[in-house]
C-alpha positions as CSV (number, residue, x, y, z in Angstrom):
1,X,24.4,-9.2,1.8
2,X,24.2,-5.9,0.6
3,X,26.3,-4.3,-2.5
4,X,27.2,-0.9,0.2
5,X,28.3,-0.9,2.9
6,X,26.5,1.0,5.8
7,X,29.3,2.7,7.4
8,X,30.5,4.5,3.8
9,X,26.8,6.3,3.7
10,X,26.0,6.7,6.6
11,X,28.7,9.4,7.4
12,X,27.1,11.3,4.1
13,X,23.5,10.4,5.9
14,X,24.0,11.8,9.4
15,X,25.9,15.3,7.6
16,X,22.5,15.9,6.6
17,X,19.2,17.5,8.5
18,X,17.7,14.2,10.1
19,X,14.6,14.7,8.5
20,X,16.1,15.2,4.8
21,X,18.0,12.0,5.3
22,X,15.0,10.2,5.7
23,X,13.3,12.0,2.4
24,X,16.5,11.0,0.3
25,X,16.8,7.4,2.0
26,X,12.7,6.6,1.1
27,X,13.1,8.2,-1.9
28,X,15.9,6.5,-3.7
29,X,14.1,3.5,-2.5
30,X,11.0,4.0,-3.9
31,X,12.6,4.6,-7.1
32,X,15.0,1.7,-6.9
33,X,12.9,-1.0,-5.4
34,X,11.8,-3.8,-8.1
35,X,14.7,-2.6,-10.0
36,X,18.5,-3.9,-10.5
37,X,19.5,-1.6,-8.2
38,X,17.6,-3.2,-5.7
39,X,20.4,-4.9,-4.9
40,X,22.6,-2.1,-4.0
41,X,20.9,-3.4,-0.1
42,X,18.9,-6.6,-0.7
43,X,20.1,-9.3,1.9
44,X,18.7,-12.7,2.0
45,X,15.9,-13.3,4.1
46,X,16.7,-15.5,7.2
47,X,14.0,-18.5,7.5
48,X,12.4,-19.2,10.9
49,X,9.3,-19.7,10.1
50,X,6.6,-18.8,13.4
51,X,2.3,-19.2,13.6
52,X,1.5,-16.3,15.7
53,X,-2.7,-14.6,15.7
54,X,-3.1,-17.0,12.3
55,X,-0.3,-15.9,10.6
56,X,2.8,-17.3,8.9
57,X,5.7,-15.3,9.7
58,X,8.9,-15.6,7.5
59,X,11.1,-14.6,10.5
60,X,10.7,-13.0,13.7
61,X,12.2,-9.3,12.5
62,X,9.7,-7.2,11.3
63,X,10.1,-2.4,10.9
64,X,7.8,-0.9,13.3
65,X,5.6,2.0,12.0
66,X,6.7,5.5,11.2
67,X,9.5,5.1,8.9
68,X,7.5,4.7,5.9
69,X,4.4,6.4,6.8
70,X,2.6,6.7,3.6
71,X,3.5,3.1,2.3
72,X,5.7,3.9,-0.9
73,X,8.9,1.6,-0.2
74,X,7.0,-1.6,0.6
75,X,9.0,-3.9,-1.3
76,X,12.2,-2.2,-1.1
77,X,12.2,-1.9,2.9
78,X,11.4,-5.9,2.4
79,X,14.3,-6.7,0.2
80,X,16.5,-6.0,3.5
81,X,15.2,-9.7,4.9
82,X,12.3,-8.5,7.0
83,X,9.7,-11.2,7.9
84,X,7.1,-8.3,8.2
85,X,6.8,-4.8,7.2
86,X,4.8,-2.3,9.2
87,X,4.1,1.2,7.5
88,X,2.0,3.7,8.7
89,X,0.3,5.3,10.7
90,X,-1.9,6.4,8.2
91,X,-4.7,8.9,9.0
92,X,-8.1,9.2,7.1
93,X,-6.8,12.5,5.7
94,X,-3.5,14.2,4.8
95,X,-1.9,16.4,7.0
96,X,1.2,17.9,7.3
97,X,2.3,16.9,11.0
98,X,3.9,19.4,13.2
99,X,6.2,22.4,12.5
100,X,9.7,21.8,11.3
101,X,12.3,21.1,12.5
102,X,10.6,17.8,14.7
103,X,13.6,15.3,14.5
104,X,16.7,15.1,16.1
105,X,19.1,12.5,16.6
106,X,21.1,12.0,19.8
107,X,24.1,9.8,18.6
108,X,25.9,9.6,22.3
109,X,22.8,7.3,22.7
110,X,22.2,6.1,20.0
111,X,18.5,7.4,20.1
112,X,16.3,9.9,18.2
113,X,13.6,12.6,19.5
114,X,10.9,13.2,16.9
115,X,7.7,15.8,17.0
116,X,6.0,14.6,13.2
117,X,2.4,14.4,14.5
118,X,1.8,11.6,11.9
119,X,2.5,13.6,9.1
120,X,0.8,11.6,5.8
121,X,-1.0,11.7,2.7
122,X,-4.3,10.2,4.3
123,X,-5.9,7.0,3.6
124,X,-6.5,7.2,0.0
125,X,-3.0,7.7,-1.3
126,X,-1.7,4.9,1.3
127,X,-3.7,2.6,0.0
128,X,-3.0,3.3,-3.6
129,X,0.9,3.0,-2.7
130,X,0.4,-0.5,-0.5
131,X,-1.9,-1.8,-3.7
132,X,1.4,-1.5,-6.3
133,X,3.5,-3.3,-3.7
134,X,3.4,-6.9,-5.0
135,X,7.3,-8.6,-4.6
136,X,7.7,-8.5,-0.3
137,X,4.4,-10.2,-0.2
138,X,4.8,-12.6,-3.2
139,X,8.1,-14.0,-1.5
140,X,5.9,-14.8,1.9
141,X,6.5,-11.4,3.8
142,X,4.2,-10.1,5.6
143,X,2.7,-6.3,5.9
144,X,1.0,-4.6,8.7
145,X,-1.1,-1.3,8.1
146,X,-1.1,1.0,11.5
147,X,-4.1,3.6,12.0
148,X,-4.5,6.3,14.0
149,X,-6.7,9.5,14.0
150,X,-6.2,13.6,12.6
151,X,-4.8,16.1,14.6
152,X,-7.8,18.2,13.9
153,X,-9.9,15.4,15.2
154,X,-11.6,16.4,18.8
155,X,-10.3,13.5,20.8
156,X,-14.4,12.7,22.0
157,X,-14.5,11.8,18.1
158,X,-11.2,9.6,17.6
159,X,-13.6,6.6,17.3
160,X,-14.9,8.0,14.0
161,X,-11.2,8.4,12.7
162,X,-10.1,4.7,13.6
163,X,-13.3,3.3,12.5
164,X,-12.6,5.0,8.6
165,X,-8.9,3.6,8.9
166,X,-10.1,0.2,9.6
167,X,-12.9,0.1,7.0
168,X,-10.6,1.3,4.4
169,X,-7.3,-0.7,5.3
170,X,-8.6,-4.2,6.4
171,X,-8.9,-5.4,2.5
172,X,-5.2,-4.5,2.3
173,X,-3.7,-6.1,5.4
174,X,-2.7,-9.3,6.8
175,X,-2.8,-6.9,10.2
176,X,-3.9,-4.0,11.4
177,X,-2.4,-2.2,14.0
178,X,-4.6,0.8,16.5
179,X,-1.7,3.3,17.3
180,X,-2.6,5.1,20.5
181,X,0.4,5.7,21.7
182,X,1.8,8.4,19.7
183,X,3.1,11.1,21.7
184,X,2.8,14.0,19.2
185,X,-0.6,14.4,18.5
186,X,-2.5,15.8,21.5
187,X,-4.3,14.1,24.3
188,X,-3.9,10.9,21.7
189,X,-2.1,8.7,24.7
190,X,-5.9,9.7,26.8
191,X,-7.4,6.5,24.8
192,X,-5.3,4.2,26.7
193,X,-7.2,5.0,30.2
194,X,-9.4,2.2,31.4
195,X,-13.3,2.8,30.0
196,X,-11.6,5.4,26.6
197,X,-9.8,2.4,26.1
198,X,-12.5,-0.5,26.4
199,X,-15.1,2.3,24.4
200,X,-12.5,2.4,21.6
201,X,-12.0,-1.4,21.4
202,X,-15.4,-2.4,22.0
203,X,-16.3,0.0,18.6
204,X,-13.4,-1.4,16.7
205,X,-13.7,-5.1,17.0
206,X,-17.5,-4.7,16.4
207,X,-16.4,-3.2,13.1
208,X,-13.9,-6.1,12.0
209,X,-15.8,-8.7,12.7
210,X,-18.4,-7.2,10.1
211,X,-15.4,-6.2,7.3
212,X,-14.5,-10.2,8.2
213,X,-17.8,-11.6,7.5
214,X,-17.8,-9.0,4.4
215,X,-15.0,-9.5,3.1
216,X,-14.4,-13.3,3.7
217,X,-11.1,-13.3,5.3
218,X,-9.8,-13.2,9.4
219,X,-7.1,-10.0,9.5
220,X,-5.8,-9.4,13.1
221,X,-5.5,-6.6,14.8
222,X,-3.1,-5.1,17.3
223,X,-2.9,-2.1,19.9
224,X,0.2,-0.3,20.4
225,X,0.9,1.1,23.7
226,X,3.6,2.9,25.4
227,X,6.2,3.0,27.3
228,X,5.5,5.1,30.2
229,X,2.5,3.2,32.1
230,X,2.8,2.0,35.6
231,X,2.2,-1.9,36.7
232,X,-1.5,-1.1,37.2
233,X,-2.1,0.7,34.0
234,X,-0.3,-1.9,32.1
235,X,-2.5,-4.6,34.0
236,X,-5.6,-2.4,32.9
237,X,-4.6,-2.4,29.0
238,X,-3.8,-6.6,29.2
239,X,-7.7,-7.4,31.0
240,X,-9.2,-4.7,28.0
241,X,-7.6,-6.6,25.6
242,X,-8.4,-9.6,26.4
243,X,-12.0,-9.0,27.1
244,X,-12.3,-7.4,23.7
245,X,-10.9,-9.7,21.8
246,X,-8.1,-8.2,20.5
247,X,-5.5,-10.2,18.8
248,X,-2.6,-8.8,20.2
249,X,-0.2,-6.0,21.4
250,X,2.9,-4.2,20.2
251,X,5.0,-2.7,23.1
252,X,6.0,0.0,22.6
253,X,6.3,3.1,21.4
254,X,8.4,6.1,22.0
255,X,9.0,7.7,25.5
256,X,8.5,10.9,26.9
257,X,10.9,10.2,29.2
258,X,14.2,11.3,29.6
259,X,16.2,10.4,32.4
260,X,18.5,8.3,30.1
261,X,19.7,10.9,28.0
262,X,19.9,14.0,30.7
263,X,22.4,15.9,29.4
264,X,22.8,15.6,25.6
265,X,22.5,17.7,22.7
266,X,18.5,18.0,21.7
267,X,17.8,16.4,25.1
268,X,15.0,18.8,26.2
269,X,13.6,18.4,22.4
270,X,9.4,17.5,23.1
271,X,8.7,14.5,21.0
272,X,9.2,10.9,21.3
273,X,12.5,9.2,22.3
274,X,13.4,6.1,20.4
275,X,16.5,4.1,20.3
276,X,18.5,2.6,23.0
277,X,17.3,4.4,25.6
278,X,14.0,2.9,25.2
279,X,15.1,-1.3,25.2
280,X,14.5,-1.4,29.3
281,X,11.3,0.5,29.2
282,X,10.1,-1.6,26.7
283,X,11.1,-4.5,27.8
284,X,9.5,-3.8,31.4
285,X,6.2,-3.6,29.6
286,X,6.4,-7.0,28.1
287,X,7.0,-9.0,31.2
288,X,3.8,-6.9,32.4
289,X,1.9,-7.8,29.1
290,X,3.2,-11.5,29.2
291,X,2.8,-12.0,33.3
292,X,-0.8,-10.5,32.7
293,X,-1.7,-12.1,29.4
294,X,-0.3,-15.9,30.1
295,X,1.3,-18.4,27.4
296,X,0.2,-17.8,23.9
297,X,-1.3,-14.2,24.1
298,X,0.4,-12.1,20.7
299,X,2.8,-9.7,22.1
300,X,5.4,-7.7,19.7
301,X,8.3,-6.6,21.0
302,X,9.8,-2.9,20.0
303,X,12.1,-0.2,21.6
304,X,16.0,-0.1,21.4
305,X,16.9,-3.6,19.6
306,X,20.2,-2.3,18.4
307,X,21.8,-5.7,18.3
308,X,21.0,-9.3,18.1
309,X,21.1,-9.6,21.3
310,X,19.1,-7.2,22.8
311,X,16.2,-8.7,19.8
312,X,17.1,-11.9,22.0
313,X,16.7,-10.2,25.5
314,X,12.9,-9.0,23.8
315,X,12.1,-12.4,23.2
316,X,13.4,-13.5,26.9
317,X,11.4,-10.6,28.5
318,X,8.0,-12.3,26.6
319,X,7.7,-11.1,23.4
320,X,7.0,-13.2,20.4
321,X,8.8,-11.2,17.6
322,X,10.7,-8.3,17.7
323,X,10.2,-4.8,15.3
324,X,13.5,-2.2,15.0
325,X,13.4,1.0,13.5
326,X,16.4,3.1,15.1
327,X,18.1,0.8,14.9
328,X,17.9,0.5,11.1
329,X,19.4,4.1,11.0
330,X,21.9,3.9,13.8
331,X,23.2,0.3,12.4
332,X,22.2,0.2,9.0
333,X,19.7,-3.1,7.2
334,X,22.7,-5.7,8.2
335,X,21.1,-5.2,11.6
336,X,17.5,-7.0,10.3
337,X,19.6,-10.7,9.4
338,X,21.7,-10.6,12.8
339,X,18.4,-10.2,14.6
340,X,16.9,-12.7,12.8
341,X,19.7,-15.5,13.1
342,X,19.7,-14.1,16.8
343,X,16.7,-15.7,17.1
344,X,16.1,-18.5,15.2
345,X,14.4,-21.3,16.8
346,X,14.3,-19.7,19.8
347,X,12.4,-21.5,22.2
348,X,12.2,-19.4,25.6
């Protein structure tokens, strides 16, 4: 297990402006990662080996997008036992994201509200960063590379955007993931309507399967959706897939809800709401997916896993493997191995 102890830093963590916590977090572990001091947090890696859209996955617990957007802590984020890493979402260019401050954190529930808009260093730098990585994917992890499109991009053109992130990622990735679900960057959650959505996917897979034959190698890819869709929108989403042979679907992202956390400090923030209060939204979503999409169909299951147990109740509601990310910051990386022993040889 790790050297420290979660509960001693986290006190320092959450005196600090959410959003410089973050900056110091990734940054001491970009500095630190394929160092000594590596293991300051390193924990073994939990083996439960699962075949899922033709990969080998070293465990079921993989980090969702947005905590390390522009790729730099790769190997470090894997040293806390992840099976897969997802960083992103990456956008062709730089941009800065949305006006500060655009994260808050809601500990009563255990949750956080972010505005970032995808704030990255675009496509080039990203890939430079995910190119040094070498030690997460050399011991058997896995690393997904999530896309998505510029702010300043008229939503008519998003095609364009996705279609320059896929080019320029898919040499990098053992999968891609199409993030459409974002809701800080305007009228982005528009491409999940029934013919945007079939128009974007059609265009995409047309693309891979000619940077497959280019490049001599099969790298999934995966839509992310969100949380707030009704039965028949979720039903849409599952037949699009399917009949654009898509490899398979994360569920989900944030919520623009807030019923759950009516009341609290930061409540009436506009942004995404992550954490807890997200698990049954989620989870709603991938019985849709799964009742939809039948036996064998990829899903990914993120939104609230907080415990072993609720990573469990993901799997029991239909998903495959499980992602946390608010979790990580509410419980700290010992979180990652009790997930993953949670659900070792889990058979449904």
């Amino acid at each position: 297990m790790s050297l420290i102890p979660y509960a001693l830093t986290r006190p320092f963590l959450f005196g600090m402006d959410p959003e410089h916590a973050h900056e110091v977090t990734l940054g001491s572990i970009a500095r630190f990662q394929n160092t000594p001091l590596q293991c300051l947090w390193s924990q073994s890696r939990v083996s439960d080996p699962v075949q899922l859209a033709g990969l080998r996955f070293p465990n079921r617990v993989g980090l969702a997008a947005g905590l390390d957007k522009n790729g730099r802590c790769i190997d470090g984020l894997g040293a806390m036992g992840f099976g897969f890493i997802e960083v992103g979402t990456v956008t062709p260019k730089g941009q800065p994201g949305n006006d500060k401050p655009r994260m808050f954190r809601l500990p009563a529930a255990n949750a956080l509200i972010n505005r970032l808009g995808f704030n990255n260093e675009g496509l080039d730098s990203f890939i430079a960063n995910v190119k040094q990585a070498h030690s997460f994917r050399k011991a058997g992890g896995l690393l997904g590379l999530n896309i998505g499109k510029n702010a300043v991009t008229p939503i008519e053109n998003a095609v364009d955007d996705y279609l320059i992130g896929l080019a320029g990622v898919y040499p990098h990735a053992d999968y891609i993931t199409v993030n459409i679900s974002s809701p800080n960057t305007k009228n982005l959650r528009a491409l999940q309507s029934d013919e945007a959505l079939d128009a974007l996917l059609s265009r995409l897979q047309q693309r891979k399967l000619q940077l497959q034959a280019q490049h001599g190698r099969v790298v999934p890819m995966f839509l992310k959706i969100a949380p707030d869709l009704d039965e028949d929108q979720v039903v849409v989403i599952a037949r699009t897939l399917k009949a654009n042979g898509i490899d398979g679907v994360i569920a989900t992202n944030t919520t623009i809800g807030r019923e759950a956390v009516q009341g609290l400090p930061h409540a009436e923030e506009t942004g995404g709401l992550s954490g807890q209060p997200v698990f049954e939204p989620s989870n709603r979503v991938i019985r849709l997916l799964r009742a939809e999409l039948g036996a064998g169909y990829p899903i990914i299951g993120a939104g609230g896993v907080m415990s072993g147990e609720h990573a469990r109740a993901k799997l029991q509601a239909g998903a495959d493997l499980v992602q946390v990310y608010t979790g990580l910051i509410y419980k700290g990386s010992a979180l990652v191995p009790e997930c993953a022993r949670a659900l070792k040889g889990f058979k449904g």
